[in-house]
Residue frames as a rotation matrix with the C-alpha (Angstrom) as fourth column:
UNK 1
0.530 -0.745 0.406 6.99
-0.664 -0.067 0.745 114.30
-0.528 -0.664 -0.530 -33.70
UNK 2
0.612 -0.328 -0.719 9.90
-0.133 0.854 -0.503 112.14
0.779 0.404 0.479 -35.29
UNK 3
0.725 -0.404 0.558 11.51
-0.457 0.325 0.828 109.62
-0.516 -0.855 0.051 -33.11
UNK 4
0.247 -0.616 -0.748 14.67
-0.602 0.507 -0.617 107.81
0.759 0.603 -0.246 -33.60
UNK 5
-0.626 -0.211 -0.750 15.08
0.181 0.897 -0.403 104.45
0.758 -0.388 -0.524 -32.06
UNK 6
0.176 0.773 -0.610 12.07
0.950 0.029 0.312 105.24
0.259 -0.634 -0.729 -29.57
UNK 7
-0.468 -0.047 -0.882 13.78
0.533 -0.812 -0.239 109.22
-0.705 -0.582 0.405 -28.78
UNK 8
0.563 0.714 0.416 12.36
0.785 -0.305 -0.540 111.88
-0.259 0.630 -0.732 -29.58
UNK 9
-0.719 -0.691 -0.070 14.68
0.610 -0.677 0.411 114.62
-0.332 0.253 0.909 -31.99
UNK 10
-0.985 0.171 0.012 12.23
-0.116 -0.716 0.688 116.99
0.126 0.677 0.725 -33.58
UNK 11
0.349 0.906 -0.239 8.88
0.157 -0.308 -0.938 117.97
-0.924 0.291 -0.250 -35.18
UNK 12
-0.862 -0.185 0.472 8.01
0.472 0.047 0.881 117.84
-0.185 0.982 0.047 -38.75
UNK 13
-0.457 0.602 -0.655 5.31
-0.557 -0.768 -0.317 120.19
-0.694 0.219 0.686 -40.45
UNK 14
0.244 0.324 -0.914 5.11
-0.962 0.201 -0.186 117.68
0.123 0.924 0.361 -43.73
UNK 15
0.067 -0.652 0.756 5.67
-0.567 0.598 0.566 114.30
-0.821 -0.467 -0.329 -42.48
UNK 16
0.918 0.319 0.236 4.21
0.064 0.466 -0.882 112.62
-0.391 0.825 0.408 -45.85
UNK 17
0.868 -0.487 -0.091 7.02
-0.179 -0.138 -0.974 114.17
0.462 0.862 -0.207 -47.68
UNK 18
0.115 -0.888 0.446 9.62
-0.971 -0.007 0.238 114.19
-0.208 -0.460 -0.863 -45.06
UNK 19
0.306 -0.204 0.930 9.29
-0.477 0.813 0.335 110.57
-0.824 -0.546 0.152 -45.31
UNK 20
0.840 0.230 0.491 9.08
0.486 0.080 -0.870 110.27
-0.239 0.970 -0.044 -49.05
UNK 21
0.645 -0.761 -0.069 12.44
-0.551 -0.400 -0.733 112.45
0.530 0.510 -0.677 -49.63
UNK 22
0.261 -0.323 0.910 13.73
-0.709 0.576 0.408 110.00
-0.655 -0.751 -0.078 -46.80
UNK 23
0.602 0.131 0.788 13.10
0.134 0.956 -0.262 107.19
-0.787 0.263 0.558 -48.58
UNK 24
0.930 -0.353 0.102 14.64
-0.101 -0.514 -0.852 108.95
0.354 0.782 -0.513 -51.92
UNK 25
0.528 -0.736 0.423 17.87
-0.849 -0.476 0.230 109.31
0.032 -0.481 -0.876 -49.91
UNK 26
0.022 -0.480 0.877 18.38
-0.490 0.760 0.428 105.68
-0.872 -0.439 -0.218 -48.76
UNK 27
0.839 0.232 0.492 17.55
0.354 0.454 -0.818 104.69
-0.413 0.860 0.299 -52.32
UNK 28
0.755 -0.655 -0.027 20.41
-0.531 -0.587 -0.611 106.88
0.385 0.475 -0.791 -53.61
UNK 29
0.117 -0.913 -0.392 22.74
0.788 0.325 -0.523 105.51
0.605 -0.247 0.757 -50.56
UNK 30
0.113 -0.123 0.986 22.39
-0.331 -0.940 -0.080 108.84
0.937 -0.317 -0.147 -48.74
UNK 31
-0.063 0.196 0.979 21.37
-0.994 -0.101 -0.043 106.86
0.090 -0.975 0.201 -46.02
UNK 32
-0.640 -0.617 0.458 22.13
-0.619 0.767 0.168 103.32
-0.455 -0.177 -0.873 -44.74
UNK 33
-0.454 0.711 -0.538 19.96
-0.569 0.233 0.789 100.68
0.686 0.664 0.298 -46.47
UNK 34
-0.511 0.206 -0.835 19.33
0.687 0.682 -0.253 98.94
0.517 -0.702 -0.490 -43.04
UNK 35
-0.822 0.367 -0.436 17.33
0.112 -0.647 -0.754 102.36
-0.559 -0.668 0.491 -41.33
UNK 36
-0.297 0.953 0.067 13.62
0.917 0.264 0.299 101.73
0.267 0.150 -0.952 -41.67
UNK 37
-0.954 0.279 -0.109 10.95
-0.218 -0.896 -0.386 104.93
-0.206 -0.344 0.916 -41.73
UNK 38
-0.165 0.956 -0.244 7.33
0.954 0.218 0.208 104.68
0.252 -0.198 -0.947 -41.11
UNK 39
-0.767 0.401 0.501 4.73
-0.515 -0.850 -0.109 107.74
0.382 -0.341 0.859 -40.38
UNK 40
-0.736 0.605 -0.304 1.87
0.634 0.773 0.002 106.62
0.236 -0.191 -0.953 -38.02
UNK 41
-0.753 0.400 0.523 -0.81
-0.066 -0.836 0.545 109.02
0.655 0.376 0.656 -39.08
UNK 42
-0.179 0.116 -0.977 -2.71
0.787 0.613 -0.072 107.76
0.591 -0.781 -0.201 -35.42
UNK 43
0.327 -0.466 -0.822 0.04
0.768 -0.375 0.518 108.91
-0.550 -0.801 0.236 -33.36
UNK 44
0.873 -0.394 0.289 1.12
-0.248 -0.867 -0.432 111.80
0.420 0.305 -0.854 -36.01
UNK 45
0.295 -0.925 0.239 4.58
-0.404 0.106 0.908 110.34
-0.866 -0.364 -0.343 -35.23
UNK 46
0.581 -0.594 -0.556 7.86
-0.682 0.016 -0.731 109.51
0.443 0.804 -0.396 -37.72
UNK 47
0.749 -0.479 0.457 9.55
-0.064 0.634 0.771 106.18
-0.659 -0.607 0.444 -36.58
UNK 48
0.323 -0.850 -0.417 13.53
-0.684 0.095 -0.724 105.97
0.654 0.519 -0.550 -37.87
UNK 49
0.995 0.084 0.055 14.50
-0.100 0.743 0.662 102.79
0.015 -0.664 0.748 -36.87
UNK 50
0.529 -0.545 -0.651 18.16
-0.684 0.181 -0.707 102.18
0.503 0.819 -0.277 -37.06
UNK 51
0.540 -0.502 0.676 19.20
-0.721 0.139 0.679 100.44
-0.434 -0.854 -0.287 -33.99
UNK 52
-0.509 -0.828 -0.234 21.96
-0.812 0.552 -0.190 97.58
0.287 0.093 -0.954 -34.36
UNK 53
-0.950 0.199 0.240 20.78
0.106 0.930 -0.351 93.60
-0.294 -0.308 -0.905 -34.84
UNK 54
0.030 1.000 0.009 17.37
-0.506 0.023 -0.862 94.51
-0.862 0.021 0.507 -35.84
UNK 55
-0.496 -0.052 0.867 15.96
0.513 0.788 0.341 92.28
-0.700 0.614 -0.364 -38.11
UNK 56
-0.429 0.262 -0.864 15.08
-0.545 -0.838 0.016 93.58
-0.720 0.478 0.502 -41.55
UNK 57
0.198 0.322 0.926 12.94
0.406 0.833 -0.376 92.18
-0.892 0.450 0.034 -44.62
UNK 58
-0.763 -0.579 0.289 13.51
0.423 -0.110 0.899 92.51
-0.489 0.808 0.329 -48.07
UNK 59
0.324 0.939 -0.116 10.83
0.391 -0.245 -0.887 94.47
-0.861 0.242 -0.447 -49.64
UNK 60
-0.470 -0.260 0.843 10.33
0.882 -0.165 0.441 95.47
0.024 0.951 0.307 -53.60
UNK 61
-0.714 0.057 -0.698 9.87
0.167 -0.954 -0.249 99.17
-0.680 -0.294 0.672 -54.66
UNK 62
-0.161 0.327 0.931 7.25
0.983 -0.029 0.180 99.78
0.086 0.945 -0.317 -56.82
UNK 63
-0.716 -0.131 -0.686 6.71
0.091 -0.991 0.094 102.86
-0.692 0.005 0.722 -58.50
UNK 64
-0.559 0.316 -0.767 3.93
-0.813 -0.393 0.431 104.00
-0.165 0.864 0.476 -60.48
UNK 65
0.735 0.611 0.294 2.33
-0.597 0.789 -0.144 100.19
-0.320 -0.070 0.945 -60.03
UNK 66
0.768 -0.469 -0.436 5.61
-0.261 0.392 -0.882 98.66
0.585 0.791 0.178 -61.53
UNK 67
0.985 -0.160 0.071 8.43
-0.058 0.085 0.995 97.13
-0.165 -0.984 0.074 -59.86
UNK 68
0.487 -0.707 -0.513 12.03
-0.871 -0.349 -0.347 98.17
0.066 0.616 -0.785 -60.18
UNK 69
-0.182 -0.625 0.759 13.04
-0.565 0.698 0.440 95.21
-0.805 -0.348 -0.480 -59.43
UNK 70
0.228 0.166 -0.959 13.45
-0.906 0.398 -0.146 93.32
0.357 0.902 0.242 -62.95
UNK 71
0.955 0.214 -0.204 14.07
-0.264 0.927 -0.264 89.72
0.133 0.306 0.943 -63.90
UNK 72
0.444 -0.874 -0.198 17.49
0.130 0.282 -0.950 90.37
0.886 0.396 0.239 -64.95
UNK 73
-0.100 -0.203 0.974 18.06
-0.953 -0.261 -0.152 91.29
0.285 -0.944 -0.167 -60.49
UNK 74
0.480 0.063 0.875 16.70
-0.690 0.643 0.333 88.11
-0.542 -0.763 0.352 -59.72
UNK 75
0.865 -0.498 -0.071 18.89
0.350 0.698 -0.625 86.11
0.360 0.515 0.778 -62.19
UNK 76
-0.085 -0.854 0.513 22.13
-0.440 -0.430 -0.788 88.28
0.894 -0.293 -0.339 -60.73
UNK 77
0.368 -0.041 0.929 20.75
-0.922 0.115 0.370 87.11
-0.122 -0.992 0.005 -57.03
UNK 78
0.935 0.280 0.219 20.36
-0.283 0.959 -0.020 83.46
-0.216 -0.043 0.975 -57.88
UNK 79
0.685 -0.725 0.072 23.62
0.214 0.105 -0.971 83.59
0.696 0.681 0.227 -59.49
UNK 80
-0.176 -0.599 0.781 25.55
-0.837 -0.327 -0.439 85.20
0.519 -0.731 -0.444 -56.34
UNK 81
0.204 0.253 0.946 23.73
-0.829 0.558 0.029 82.31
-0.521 -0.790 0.323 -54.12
């Protein structure tokens, strides 16, 4: 089942990937960078989180063991702050 904000909209056959091309999306910008997705392989449920006010953490992609975040990102943050 995939919920959004606690409803339920659907059913997924492939959640692995559904979530994975998800994730692909918001990376692009397809999709806000503040809506969170989780699979709880438990409950065989898809959480999409997007409500308003939720608190969010910063979190680093890695890919392949490597992170895209570089050096030359956190010298651009430090520089903005």
């Amino acid at each position: 089942m995939v919920f959004l904000n606690g409803q339920v909209i659907g059913v997924c056959r492939n959640p692995v990937k559904f979530v994975q091309e998800f994730k692909k999306l918001r990376r692009r910008g397809n999709i806000g960078e503040f809506v969170s997705i989780n699979y709880d392989d438990n409950r065989k449920a898809i959480n999409i989180a997007s409500d308003y006010g939720r608190l969010t953490r910063p979190l680093i992609i890695v890919e392949n063991g490597i992170p895209k975040v570089t050096e030359k990102h956190i010298e651009e943050l430090v520089r903005t702050f």
